[in-house]
Residue frames relative to the residue before (quaternion, step in Angstrom):
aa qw qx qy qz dx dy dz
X 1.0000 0.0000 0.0000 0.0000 0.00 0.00 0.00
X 0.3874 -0.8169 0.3989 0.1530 3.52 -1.14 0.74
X 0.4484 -0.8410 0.1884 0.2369 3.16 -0.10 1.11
X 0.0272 0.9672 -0.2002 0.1538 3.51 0.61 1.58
X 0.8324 -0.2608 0.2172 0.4382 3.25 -0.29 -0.23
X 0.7929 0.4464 0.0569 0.4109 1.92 0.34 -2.52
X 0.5475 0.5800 -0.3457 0.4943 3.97 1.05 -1.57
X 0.7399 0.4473 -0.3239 0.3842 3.54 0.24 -1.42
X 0.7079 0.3005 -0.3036 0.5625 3.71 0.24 -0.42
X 0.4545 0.4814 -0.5661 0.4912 4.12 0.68 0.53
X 0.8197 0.3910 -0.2486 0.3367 3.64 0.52 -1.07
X 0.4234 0.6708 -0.3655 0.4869 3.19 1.73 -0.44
X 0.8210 0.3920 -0.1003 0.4029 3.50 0.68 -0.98
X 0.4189 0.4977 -0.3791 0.6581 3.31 1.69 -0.10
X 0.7985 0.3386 -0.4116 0.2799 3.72 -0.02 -0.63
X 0.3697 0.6895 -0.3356 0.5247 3.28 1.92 -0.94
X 0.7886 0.3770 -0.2547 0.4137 3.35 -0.27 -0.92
X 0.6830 0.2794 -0.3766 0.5600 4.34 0.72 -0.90
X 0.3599 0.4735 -0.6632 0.4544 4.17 0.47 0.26
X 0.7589 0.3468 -0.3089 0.4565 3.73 -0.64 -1.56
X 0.8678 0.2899 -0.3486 0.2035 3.51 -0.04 0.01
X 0.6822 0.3312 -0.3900 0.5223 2.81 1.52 0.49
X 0.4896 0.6564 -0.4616 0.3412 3.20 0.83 1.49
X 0.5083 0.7212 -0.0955 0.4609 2.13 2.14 -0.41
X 0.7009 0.3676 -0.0867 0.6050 2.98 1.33 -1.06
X 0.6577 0.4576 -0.4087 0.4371 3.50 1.04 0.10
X 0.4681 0.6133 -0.3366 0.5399 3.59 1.46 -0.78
X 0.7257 0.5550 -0.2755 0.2991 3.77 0.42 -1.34
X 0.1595 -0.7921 0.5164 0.2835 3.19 1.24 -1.45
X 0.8775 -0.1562 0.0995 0.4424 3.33 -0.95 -0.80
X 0.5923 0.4393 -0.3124 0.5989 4.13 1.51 -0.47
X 0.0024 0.9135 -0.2832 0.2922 3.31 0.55 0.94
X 0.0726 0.9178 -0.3624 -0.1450 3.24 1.56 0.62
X 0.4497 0.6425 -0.4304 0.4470 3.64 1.69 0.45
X 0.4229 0.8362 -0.3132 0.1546 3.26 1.47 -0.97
X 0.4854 0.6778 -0.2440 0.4954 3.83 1.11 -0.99
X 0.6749 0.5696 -0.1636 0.4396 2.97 0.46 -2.12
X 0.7382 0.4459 -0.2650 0.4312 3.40 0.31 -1.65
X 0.5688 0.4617 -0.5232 0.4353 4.13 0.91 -0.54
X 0.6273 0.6757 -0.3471 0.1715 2.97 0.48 -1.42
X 0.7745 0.4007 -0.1050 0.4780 3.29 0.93 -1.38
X 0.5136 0.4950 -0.4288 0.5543 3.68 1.46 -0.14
X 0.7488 0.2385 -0.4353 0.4393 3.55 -0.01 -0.20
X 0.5580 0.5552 -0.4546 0.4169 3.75 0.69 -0.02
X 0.5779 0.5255 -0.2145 0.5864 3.43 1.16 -0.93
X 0.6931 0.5140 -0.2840 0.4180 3.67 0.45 -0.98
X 0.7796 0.3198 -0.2757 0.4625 3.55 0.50 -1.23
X 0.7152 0.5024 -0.4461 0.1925 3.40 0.77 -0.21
X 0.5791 0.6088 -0.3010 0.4511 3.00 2.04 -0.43
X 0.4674 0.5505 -0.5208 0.4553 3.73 1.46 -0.01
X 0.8928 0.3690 -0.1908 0.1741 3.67 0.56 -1.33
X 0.4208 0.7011 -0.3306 0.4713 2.79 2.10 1.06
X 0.4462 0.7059 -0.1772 0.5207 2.73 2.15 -1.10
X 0.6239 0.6321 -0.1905 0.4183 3.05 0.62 -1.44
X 0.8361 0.3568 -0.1259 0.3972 3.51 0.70 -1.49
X 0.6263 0.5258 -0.3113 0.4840 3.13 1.56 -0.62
X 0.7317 0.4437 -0.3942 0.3353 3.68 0.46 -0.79
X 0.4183 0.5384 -0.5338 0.5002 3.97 0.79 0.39
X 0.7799 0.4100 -0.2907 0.3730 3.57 0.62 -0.86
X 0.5595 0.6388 -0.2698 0.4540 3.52 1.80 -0.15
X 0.7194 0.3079 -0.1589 0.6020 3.28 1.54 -1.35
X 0.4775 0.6066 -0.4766 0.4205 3.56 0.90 0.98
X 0.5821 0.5601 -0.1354 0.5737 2.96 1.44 -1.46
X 0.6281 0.1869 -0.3393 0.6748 4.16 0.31 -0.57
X 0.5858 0.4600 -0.6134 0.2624 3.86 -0.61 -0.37
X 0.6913 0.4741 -0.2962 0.4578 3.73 1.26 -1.25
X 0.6249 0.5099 -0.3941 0.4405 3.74 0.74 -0.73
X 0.8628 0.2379 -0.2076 0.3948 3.80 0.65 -0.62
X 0.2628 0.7448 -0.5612 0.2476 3.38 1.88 0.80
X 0.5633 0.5220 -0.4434 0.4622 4.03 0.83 -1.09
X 0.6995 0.2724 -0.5121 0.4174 3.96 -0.28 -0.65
X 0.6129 0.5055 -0.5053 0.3369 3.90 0.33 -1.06
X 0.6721 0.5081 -0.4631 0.2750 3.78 0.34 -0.82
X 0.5097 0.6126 -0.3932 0.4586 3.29 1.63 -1.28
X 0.7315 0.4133 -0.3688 0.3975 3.43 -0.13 -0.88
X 0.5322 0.4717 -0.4627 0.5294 4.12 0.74 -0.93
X 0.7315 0.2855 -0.4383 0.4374 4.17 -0.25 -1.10
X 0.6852 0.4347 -0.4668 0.3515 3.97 0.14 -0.32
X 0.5389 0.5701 -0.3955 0.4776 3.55 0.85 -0.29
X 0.8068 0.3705 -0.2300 0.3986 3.07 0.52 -1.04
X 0.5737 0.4323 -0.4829 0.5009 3.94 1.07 -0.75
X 0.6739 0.5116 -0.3835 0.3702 4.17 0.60 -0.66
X 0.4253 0.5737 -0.2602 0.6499 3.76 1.48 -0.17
X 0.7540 0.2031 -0.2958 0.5502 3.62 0.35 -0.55
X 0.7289 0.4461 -0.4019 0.3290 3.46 0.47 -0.46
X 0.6920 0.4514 -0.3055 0.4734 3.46 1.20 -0.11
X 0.4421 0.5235 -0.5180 0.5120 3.35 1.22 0.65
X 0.5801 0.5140 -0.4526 0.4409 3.45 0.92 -1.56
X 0.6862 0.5052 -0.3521 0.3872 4.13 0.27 -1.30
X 0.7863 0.4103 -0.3118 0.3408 3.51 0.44 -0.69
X 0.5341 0.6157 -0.2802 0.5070 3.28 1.69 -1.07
X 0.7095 0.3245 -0.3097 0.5435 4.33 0.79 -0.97
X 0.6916 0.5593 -0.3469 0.2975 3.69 0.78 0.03
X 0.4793 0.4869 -0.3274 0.6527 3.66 1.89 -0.84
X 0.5441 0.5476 -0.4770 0.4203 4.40 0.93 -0.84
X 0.8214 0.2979 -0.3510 0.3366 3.41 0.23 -1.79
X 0.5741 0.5523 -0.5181 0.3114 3.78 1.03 -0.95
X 0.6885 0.5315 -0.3026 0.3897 3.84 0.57 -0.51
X 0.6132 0.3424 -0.4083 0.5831 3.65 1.11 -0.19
X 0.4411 0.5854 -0.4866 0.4753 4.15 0.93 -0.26
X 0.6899 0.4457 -0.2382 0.5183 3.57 0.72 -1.46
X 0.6550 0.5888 -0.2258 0.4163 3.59 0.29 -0.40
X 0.6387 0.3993 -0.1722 0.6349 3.64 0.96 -1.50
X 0.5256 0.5526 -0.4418 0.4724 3.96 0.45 -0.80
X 0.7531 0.4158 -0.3071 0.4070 3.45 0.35 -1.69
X 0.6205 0.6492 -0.2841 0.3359 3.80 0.92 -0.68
X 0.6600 0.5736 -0.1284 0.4679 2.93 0.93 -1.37
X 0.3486 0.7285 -0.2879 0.5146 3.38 1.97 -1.45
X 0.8425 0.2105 -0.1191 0.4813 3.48 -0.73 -1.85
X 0.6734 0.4001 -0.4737 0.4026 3.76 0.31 -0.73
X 0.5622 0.5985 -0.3373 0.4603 3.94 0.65 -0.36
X 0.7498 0.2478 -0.1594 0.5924 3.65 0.67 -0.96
X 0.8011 0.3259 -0.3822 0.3255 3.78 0.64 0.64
X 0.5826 -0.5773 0.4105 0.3984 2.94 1.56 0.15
X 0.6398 0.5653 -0.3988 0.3347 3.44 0.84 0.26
X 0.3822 -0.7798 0.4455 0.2177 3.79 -1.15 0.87
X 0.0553 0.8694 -0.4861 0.0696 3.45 0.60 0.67
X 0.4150 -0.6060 0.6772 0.0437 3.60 -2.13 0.78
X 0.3138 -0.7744 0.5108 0.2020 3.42 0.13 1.77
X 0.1194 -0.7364 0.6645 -0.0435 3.78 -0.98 0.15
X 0.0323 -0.6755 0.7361 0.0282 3.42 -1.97 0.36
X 0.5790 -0.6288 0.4778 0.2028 2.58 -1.59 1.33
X 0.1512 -0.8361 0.5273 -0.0080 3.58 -0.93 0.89
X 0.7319 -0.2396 -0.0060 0.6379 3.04 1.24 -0.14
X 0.3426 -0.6136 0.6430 0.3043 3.46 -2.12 0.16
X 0.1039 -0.7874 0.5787 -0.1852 3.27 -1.21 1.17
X 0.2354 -0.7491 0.6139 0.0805 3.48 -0.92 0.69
X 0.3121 -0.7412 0.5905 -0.0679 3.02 -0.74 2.16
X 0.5845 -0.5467 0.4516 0.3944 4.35 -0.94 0.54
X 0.7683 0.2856 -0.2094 0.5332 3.62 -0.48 1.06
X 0.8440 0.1097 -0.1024 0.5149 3.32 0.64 -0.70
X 0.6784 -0.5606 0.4701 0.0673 3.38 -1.57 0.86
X 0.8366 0.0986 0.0425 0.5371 3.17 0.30 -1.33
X 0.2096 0.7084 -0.6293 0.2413 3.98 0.05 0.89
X 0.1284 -0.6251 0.7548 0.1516 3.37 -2.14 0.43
X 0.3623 -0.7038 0.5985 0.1234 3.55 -1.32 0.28
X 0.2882 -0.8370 0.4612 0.0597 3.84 -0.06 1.59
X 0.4391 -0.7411 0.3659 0.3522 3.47 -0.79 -0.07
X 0.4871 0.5110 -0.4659 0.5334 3.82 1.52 0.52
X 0.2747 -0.7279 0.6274 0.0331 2.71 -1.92 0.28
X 0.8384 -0.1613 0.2766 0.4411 3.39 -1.37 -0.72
X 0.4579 0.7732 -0.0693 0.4332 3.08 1.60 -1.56
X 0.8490 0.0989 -0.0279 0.5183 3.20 0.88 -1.14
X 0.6490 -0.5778 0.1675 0.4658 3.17 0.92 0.76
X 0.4611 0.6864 -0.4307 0.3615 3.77 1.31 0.13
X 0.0313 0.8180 -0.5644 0.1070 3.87 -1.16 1.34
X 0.6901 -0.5414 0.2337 0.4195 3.45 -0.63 0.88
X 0.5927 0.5227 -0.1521 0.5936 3.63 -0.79 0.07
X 0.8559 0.3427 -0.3209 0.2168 3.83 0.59 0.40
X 0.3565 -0.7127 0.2925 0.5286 3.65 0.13 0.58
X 0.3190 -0.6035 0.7294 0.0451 2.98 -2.40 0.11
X 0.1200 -0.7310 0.6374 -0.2119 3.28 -0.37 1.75
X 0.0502 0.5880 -0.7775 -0.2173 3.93 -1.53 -0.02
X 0.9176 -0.2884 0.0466 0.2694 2.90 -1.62 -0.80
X 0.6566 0.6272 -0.0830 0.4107 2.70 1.93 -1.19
X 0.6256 -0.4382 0.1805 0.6197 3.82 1.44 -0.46
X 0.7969 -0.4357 0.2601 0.3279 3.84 -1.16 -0.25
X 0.2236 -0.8089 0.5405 -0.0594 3.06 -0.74 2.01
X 0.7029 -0.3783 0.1619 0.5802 4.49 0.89 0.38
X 0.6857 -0.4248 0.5717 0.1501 2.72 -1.86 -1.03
X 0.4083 -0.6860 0.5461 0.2538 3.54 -0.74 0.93
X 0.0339 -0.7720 0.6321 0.0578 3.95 -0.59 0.82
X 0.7788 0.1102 -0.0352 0.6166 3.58 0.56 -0.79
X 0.1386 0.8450 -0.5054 0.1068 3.17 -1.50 1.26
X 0.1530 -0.8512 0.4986 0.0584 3.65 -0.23 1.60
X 0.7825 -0.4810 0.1362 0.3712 2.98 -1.14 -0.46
X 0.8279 0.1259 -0.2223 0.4993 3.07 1.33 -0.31
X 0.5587 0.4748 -0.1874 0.6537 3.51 1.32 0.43
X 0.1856 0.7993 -0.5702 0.0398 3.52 -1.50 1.00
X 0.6447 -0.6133 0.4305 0.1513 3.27 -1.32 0.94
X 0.1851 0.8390 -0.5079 0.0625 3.44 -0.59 1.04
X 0.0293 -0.8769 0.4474 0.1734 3.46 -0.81 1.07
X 0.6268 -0.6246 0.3226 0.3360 3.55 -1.16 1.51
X 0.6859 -0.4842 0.4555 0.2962 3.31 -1.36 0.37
X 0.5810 0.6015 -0.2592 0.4832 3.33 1.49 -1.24
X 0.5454 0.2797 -0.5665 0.5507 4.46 0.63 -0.40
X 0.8752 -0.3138 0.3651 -0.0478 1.65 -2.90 0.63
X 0.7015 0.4109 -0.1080 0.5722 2.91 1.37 -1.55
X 0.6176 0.4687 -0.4210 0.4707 4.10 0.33 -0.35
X 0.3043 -0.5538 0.7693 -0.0946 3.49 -1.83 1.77
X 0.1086 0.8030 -0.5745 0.1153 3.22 -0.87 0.80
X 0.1664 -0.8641 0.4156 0.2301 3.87 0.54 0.99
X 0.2678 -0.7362 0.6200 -0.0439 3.52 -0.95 1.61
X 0.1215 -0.7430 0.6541 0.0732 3.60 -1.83 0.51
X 0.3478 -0.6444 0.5563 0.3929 3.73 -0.29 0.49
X 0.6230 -0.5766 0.4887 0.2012 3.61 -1.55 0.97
X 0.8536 0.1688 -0.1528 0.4686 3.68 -0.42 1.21
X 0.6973 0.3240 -0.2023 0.6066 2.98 1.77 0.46
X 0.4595 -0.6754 0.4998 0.2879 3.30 -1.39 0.16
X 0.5342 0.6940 -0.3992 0.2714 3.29 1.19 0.41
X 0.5199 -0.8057 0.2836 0.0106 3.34 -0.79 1.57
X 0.2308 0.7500 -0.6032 0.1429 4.13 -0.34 -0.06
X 0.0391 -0.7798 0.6039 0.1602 2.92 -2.08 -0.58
X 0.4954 -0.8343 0.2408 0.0226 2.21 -0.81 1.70
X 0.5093 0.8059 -0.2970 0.0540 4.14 -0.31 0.34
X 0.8569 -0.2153 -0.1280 0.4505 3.35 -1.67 0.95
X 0.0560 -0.6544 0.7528 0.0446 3.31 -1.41 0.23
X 0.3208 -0.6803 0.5507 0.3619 3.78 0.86 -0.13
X 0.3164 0.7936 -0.4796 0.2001 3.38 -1.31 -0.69
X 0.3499 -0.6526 0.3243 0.5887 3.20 2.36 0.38
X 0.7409 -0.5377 0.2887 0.2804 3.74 0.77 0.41
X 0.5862 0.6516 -0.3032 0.3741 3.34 1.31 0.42
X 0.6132 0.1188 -0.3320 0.7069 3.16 1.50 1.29
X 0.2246 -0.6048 0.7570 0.1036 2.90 -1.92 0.23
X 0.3905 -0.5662 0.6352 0.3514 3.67 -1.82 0.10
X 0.0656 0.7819 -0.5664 -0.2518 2.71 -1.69 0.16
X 0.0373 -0.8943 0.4009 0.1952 3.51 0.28 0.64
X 0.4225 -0.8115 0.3645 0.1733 3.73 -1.18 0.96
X 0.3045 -0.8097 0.2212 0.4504 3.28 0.18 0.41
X 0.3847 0.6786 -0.3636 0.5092 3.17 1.81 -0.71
X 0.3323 -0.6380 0.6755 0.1620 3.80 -0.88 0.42
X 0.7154 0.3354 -0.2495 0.5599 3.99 0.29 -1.53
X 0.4436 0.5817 -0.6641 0.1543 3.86 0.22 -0.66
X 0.3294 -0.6490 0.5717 0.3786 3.52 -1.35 -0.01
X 0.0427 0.7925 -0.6017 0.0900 3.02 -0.97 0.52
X 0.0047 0.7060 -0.6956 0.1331 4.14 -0.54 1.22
X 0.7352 -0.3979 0.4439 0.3228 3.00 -2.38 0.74
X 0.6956 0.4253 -0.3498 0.4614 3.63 -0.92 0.66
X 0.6178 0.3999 -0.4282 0.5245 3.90 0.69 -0.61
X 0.4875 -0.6663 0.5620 -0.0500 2.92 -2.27 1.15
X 0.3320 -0.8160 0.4729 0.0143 3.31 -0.70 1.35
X 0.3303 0.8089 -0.4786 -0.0871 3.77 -0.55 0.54
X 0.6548 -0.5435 0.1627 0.4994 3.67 -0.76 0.61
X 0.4583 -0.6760 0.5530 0.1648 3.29 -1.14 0.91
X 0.2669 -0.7801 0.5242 0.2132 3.98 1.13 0.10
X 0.5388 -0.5531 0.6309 0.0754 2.52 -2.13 0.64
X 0.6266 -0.4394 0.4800 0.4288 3.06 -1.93 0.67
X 0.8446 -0.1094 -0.0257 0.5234 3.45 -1.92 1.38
X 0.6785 -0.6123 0.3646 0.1783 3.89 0.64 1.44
X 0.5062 0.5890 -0.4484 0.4425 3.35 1.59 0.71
X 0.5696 -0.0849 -0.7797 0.2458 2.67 -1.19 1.88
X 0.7984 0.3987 -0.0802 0.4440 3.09 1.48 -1.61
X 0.3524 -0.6392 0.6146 0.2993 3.66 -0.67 0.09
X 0.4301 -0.6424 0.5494 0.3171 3.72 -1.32 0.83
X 0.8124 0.4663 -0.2816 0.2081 3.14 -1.59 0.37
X 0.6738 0.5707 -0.2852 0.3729 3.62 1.72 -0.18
X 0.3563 -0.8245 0.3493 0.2668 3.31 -0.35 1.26
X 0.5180 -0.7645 0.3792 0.0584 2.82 -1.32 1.71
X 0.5648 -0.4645 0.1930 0.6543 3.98 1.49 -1.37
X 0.5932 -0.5599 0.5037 0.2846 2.95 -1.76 -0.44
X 0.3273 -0.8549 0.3824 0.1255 3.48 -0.67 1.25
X 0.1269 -0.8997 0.4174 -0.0148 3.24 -0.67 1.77
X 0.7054 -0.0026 -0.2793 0.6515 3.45 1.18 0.92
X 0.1583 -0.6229 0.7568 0.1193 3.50 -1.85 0.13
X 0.4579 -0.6019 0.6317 0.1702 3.10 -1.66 1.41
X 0.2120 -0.4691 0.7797 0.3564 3.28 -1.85 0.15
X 0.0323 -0.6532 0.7554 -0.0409 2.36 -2.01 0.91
X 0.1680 -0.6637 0.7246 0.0791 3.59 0.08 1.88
X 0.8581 0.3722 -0.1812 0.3038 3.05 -1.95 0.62
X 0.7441 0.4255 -0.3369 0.3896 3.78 0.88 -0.18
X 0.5919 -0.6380 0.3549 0.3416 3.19 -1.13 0.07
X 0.6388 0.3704 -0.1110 0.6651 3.36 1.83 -0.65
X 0.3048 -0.6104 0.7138 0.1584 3.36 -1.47 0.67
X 0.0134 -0.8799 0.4729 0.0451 3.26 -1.40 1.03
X 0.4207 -0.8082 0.4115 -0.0220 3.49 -0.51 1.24
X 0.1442 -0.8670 0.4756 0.0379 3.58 -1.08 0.39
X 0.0202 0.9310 -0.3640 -0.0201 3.47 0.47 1.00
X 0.2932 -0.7168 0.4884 0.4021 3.82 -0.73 0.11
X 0.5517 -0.6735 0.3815 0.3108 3.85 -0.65 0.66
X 0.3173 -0.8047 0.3439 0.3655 3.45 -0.16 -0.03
X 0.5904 0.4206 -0.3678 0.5824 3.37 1.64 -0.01
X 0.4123 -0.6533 0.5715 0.2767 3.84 -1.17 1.09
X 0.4721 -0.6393 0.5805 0.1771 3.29 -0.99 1.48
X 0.8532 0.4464 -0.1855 0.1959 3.26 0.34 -1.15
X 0.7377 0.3382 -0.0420 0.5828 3.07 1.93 -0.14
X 0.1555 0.8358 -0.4701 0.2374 3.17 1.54 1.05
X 0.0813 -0.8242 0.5601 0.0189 3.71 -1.28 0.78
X 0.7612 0.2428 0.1258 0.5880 3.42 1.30 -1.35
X 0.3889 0.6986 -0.5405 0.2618 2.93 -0.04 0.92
X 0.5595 -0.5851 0.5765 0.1104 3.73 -1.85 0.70
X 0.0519 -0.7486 0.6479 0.1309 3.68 -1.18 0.82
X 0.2630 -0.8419 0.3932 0.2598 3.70 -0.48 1.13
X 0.2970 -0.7573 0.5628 0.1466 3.65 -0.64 1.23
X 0.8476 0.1399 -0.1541 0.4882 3.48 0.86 -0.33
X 0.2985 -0.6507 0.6536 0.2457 4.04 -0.48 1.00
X 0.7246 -0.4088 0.5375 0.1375 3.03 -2.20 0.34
X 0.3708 -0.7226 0.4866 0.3217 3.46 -0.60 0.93
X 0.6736 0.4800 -0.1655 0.5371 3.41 1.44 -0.61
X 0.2964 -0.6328 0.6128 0.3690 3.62 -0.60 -0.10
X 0.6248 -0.6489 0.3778 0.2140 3.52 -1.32 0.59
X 0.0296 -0.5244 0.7513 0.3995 3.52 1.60 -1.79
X 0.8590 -0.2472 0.3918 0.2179 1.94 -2.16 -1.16
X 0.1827 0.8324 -0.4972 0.1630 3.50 1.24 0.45
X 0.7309 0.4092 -0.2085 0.5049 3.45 0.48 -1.15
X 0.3517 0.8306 -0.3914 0.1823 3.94 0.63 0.15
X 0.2445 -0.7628 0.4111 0.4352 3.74 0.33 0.02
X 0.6354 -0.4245 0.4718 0.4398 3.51 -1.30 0.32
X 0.6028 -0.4150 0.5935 0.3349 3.55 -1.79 1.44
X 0.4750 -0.5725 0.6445 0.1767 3.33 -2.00 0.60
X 0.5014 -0.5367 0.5389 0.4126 4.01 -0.38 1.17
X 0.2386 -0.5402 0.7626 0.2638 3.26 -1.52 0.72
X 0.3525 -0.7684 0.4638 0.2650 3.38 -1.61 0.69
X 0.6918 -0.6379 0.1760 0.2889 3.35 -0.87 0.78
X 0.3121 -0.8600 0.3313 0.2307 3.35 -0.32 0.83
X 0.3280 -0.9304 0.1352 0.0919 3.22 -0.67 1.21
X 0.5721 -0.6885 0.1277 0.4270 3.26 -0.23 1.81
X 0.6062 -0.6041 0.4237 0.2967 3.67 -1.64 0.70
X 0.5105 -0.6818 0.4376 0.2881 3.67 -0.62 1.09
X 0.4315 -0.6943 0.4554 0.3525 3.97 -0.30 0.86
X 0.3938 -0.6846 0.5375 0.2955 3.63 -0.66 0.04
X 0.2299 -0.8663 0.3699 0.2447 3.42 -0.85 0.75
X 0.6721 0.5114 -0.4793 0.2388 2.80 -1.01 0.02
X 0.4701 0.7349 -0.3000 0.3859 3.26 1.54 0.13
C-alpha cells in the first residue's frame, strides 16, 4: 500500500472507531451488544492456543523424558544387581539344603557302622604322583585326619587318604587304576578285591578269588577291611554287580560292579579316624531295590 493521504486518514479512522467500541463494551459490562463478538473470538483464540499447546507439549515430554533418562537407568542396574542377587540366594540355598541332605545320609551310615568319622568337602579334583583319579578335602592333620584312612559319604566307599597336611587332604577314589581295595560279596564269606578301571568311575573290578563261587549281576559287594581298619574299614558298601566274565581256566572269577557312591560328583563326604571294634557285615548295606511287579497275563478272548 502507498503511503498517502488518503490510507493515512483510513487508519486514523479505523483506530478512532475500535477505541469507541471498546469503551463501549467496557462501560456496558456484561449487556454488551459486543458481547457475541467477544464469544466469537474466544473460541477462535481458544482453539488456536489448544493446537499450539498441543504441539508444544511432545516437545516438553521429550525434553523431561531426556533429563530423567540417567535416574531411570539407575533404577534398570538396581533391578537388575537385586535379580542377580536373589538368584545368587536361591541358587546357595537349594546347594546348602542338599549338602544338609547329604551329611544326614553320612552320619546315617557312620551311625549304623560304628564308625568315628571327620565330615569333610570336596574342594577340589587333582592329580596326585601315581595316581589318576584323586580329590583334595578340606581337613587336615589339624583335624585328626592321616594317611592310610578310609573315606566313605553317605552313599558307600569313595578311597583313601594318601597325603595329608594340616589343613587339607589328598584322596584317591576307588575308581583309579592303581587303588586295591579288599571286598566280600554280602551274605557270604566270599572274598576278592576289588579296583579302579577308570571310565570316569562308573565301574569297578572285582575279582574273586574263589573261581566256582557263584556270583550273577545284581549281588552286592562291601569292603572286607583291613587289619586294625588301615586303609579300609570292613563293612562299607562298595556296588552292585552288573556283569561277570567267563573265565574257563582261571584261578579267579571276575566281576564288574557299579559303586554306589558317584565318583564323579562327590561333595560330602567323611574320613574315618576311628574303625569299629566290631566289623559291621553287612549291616550298613542299602535296602534291596523293590522288584517291580509283574504284570498279570491278558485273558484271551473269546474264551
Amino acid at each position: 500500500m502507498k503511503d498517502t493521504r488518503r490510507a493515512r486518514m483510513s487508519l486514523g479512522l479505523l483506530l478512532a472507531a475500535a477505541l469507541v467500541l471498546m469503551t463501549v463494551d467496557h462501560r456496558t459490562g456484561e449487556n454488551s451488544p459486543l458481547g457475541p463478538l467477544r464469544g466469537v473470538g474466544a473460541v477462535l483464540f481458544g482453539a488456536a492456543e489448544g493446537a499450539g499447546s498441543g504441539v508444544v507439549r511432545p516437545i516438553g515430554q521429550f525434553f523431561e523424558t531426556v533429563t530423567g533418562a540417567p535416574e531411570a537407568q539407575r533404577r534398570i542396574e538396581a533391578l537388575r544387581a537385586e535379580n542377580k542377587r536373589l538368584k545368587h540366594d536361591l541358587a546357595a540355598q537349594s546347594l546348602d539344603r542338599k549338602r544338609s541332605a547329604e551329611l544326614r545320609s553320612l552320619l546315617g551310615v557312620a551311625g549304623t557302622g560304628g564308625y568315628k568319622i571327620v565330615p569333610a568337602q570336596v574342594i577340589a579334583r587333582r592329580g596326585t604322583p601315581g595316581f589318576e583319579e584323586a580329590v583334595e578335602l578340606d581337613v587336615g592333620t589339624a583335624d585328626g585326619v592321616r594317611p592310610e584312612m578310609t573315606v566313605l559319604n553317605g552313599d558307600g566307599l569313595v578311597g583313601r587318604v594318601v597325603q595329608a597336611g594340616s589343613s587339607t587332604s589328598t584322596v584317591v577314589l576307588l575308581s583309579d587304576p592303581g587303588s586295591a581295595a579288599g571286598a566280600r560279596l554280602e551274605g557270604s564269606n566270599e572274598i576278592g578285591v576289588v579296583n579302579g578301571v577308570g571310565e570316569s568311575g562308573r565301574l569297578v573290578r572285582f575279582r574273586l578269588l574263589d573261581s566256582t563261587a557263584r556270583i550273577t549281576r545284581g549281588h552286592r559287594i562291601v569292603s572286607f577291611g583291613s587289619q586294625r581298619g588301615v586303609p579300609y574299614v570292613a563293612g562299607v558298601p562298595i556296588g552292585v554287580v552288573e556283569r561277570v566274565e567267563a573265565t574257563p581256566g582261571e584261578l579267579t572269577r571276575v566281576a564288574y560292579a557299579r559303586p554306589y557312591a558317584d565318583l564323579t560328583a562327590l561333595d560330602v563326604v567323611g574320613v574315618v579316624v576311628q574303625a569299629p571294634v566290631r566289623s559291621p557285615r553287612d549291616a550298613v548295606r542299602p535296602p534291596e531295590p523293590k522288584a517291580e511287579p509283574k504284570a498279570e497275563p491278558k485273558a484271551r478272548e473269546g474264551l
